[in-house]
C-alpha positions as CSV (number, residue, x, y, z in Angstrom):
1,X,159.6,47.0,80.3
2,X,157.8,46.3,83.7
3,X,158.6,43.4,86.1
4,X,156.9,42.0,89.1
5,X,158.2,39.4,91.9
6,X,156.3,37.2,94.2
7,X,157.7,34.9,97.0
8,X,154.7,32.6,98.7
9,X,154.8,30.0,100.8
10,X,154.5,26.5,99.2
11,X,150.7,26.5,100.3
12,X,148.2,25.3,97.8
13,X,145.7,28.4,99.3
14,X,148.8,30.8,97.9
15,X,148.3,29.9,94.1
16,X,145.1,31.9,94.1
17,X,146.7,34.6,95.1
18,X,149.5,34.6,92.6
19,X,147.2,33.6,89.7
20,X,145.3,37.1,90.2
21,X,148.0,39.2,90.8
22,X,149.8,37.9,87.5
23,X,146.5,38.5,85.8
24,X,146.1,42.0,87.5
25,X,149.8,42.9,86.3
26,X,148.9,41.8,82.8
27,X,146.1,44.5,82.5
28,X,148.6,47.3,81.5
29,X,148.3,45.3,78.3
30,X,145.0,45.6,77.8
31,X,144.1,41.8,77.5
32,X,140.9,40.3,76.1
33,X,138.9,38.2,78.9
34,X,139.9,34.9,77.3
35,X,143.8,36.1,77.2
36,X,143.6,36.5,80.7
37,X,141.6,33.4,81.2
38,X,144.1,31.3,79.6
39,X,146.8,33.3,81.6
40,X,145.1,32.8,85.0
41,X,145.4,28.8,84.0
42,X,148.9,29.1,83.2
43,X,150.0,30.2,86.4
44,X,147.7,27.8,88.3
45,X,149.1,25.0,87.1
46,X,152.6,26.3,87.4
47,X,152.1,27.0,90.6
48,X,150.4,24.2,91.5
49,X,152.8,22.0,89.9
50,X,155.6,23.8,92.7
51,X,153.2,23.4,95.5
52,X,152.2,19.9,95.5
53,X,154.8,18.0,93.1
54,X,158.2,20.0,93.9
55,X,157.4,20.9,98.0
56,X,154.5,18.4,98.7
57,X,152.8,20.6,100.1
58,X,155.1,21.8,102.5
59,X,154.4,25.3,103.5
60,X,158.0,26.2,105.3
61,X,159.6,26.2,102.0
62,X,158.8,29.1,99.3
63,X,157.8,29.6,95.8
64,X,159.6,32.3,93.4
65,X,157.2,34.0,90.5
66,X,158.6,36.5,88.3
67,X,157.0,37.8,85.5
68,X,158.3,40.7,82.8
69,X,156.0,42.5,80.7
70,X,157.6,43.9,77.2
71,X,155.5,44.8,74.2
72,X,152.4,42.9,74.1
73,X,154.2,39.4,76.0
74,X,154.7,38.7,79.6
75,X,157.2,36.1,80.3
76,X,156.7,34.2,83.6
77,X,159.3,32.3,85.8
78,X,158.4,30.2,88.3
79,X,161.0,28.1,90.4
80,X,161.3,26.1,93.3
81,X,164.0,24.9,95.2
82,X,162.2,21.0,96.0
83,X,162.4,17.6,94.7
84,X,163.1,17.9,91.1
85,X,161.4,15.9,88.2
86,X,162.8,12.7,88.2
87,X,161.7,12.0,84.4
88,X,161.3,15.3,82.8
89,X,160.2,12.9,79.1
90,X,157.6,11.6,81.3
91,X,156.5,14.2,83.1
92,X,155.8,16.7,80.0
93,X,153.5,13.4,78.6
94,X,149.4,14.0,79.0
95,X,148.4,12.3,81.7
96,X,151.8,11.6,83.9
97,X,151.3,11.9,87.6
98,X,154.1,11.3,90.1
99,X,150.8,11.6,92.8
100,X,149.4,8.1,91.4
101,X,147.9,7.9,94.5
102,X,146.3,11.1,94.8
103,X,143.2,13.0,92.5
104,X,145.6,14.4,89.4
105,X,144.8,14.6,85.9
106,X,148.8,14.7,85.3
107,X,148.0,17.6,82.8
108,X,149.4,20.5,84.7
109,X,152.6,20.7,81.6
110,X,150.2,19.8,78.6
111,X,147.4,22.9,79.4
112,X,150.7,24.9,79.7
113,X,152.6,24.2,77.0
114,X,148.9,24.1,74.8
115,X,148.2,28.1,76.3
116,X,151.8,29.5,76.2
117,X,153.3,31.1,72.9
118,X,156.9,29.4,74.4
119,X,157.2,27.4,77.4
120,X,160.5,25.3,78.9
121,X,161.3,23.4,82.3
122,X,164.2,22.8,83.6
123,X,164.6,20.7,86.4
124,X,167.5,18.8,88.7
125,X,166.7,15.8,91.3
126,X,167.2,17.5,94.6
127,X,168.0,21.0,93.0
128,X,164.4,21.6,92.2
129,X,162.3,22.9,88.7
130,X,162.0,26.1,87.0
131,X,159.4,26.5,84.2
132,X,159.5,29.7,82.0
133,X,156.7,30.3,80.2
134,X,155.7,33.3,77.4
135,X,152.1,34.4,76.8
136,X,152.5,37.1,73.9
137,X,148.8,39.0,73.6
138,X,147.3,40.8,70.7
139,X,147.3,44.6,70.7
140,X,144.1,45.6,71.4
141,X,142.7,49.4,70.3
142,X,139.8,51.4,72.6
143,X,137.4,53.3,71.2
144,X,137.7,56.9,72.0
């Protein structure tokens, strides 16, 4: 088992950063370019999601990533201590934006939950949201 942590500030300009270093940890796995493609969107809209819909945007607060590699998975946990999800049903529908006023597609949850192998939210008004997500990954031989 390997593990990583991450703690950012809830600045969108962070979610790059965490995006490559999940995908760089990932590597000792050996994935295939689309595994880490679909990886890389994962964690951008998890983060993302933390950023602008738990924090708004609010850079004193922080952002916690941890992800655990194990076989040929890596399971991700990321929380934030912000708003909470009022309506979890709603917000896990295609399309649901509590930024109606703002550019977003409101499908942050739906790519997730369509990339992941096992993915889960749990969230508290006030408390904030933690979504843990699993991306298992095929094993993968070099030639010699």
């Amino acid at each position: 088992m390997n593990k990583m942590e991450i703690k950012i500030s809830a600045m969108v300009e962070n979610e790059a950063l965490v995006r490559t270093a999940i995908s760089a940890f990932a590597l000792n796995i050996n994935p295939t370019l689309d595994e880490i493609s679909d990886l890389k969107t994962i964690v951008s809209e998890a983060v993302s999601n933390a950023i602008i819909h738990g924090y708004n945007k609010d850079s004193t607060k922080d952002v916690y990533i941890k992800a655990v590699i194990e076989n040929q998975e890596i399971r991700i946990t990321i929380n934030d201590y912000g708003i909470g999800i009022k309506d979890l049903k709603s917000a896990l529908n295609p399309h649901f934006s509590s930024k109606q006023d703002e550019e977003h597609a409101g499908m942050g949850f739906s790519i997730i939950k369509a990339l992941s192998d096992d993915f889960s939210i749990r969230s508290e008004e006030n408390i904030g949201t933690r979504v843990y997500i699993v991306k298992k990954f095929k094993k993968h031989y070099q030639k010699v």
